[in-house]
N, C-alpha and C positions, 0 to 999 in steps of 0.2 A: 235583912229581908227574910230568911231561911229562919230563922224564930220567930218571928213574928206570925209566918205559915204556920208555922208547926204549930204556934198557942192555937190557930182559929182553925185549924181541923182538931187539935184535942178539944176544946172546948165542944165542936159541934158532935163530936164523937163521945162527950161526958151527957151534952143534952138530949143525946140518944140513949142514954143510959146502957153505954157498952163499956163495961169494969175493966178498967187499965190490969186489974189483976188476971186478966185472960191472954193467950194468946193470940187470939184472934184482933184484938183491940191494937197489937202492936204492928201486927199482918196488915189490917184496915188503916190504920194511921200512915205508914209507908205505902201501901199502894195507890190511897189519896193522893201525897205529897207525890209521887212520882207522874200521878197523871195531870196534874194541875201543871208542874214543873216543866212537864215535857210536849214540843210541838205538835208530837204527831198526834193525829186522830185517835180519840179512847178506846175507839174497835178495834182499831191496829194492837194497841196495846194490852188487851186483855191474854193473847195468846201468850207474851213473855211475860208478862206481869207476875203472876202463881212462880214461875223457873226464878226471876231475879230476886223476891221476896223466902223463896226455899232455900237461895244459892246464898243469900246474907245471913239467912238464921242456923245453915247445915240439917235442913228438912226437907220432906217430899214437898211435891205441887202440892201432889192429895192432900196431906198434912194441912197446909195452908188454907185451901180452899174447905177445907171442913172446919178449921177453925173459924175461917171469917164467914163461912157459913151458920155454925152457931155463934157468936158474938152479936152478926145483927139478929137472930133470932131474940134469942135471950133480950136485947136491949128493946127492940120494938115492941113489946108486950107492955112497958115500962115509957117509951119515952115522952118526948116533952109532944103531945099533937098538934100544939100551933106550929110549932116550929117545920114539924113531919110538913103541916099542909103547906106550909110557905115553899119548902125545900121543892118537895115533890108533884106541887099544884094539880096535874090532872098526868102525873106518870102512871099513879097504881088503879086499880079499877075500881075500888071501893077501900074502906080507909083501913077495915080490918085485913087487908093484904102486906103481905111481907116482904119487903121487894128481894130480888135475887140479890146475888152476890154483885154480878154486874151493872144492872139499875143502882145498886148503891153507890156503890163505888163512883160508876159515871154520873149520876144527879147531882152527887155532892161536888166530885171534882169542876160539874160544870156551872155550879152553884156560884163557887170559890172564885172562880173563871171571874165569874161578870161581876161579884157584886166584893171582889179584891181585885181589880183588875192593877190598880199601882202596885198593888206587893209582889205581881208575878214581874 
């Protein structure tokens, strides 16, 4: 079950055109898998989320959150736009918007939610 996750957030995180060769990409990959994984509410978990991804890598929050800060920057200028609208339907205001760190994160994990719901 746990690779099978893994392939369908890298995949959606390569259709976003965010480069496994960043740090950010590896930040964004684990803090998906963690919030799909986990029962609690995604707003509960935004506060540990930046500490448990800092405390696996031996890096600040900061660190973190400024990588997956730039990774989705970088990759949204680039990525696939159907997929954007499908993902994100009516989350961002207009299409050239960049979603936060936390819109991303939560859209996709709740993306992942509904439409893998056997693989969780």
């Amino acid at each position: 079950m746990t690779n099978k996750l893994e392939s369908i957030i890298v995949k959606l995180l390569l259709n976003f055109r965010i480069s496994p060769n960043t740090k950010g990409y590896h930040y964004l990959r684990d803090c998906i898998f963690i919030c799909v994984t986990t029962k609690e509410p995604i707003n509960a978990l935004t506060k540990m989320l930046y500490a448990t991804i800092a405390a696996n890598y031996h890096t600040t929050e900061c660190s973190v959150e400024r990588a997956v800060r730039h990774a989705i920057k970088s990759g949204w200028y680039r990525h696939n736009a159907e997929l954007a609208d499908t993902i994100f339907l009516n989350v961002l205001q207009c299409s050239s918007d960049i979603p936060t760190n936390s819109v991303f994160i939560s859209t996709l994990s709740e993306w992942i939610r509904v439409n893998y719901a056997d693989l969780i």
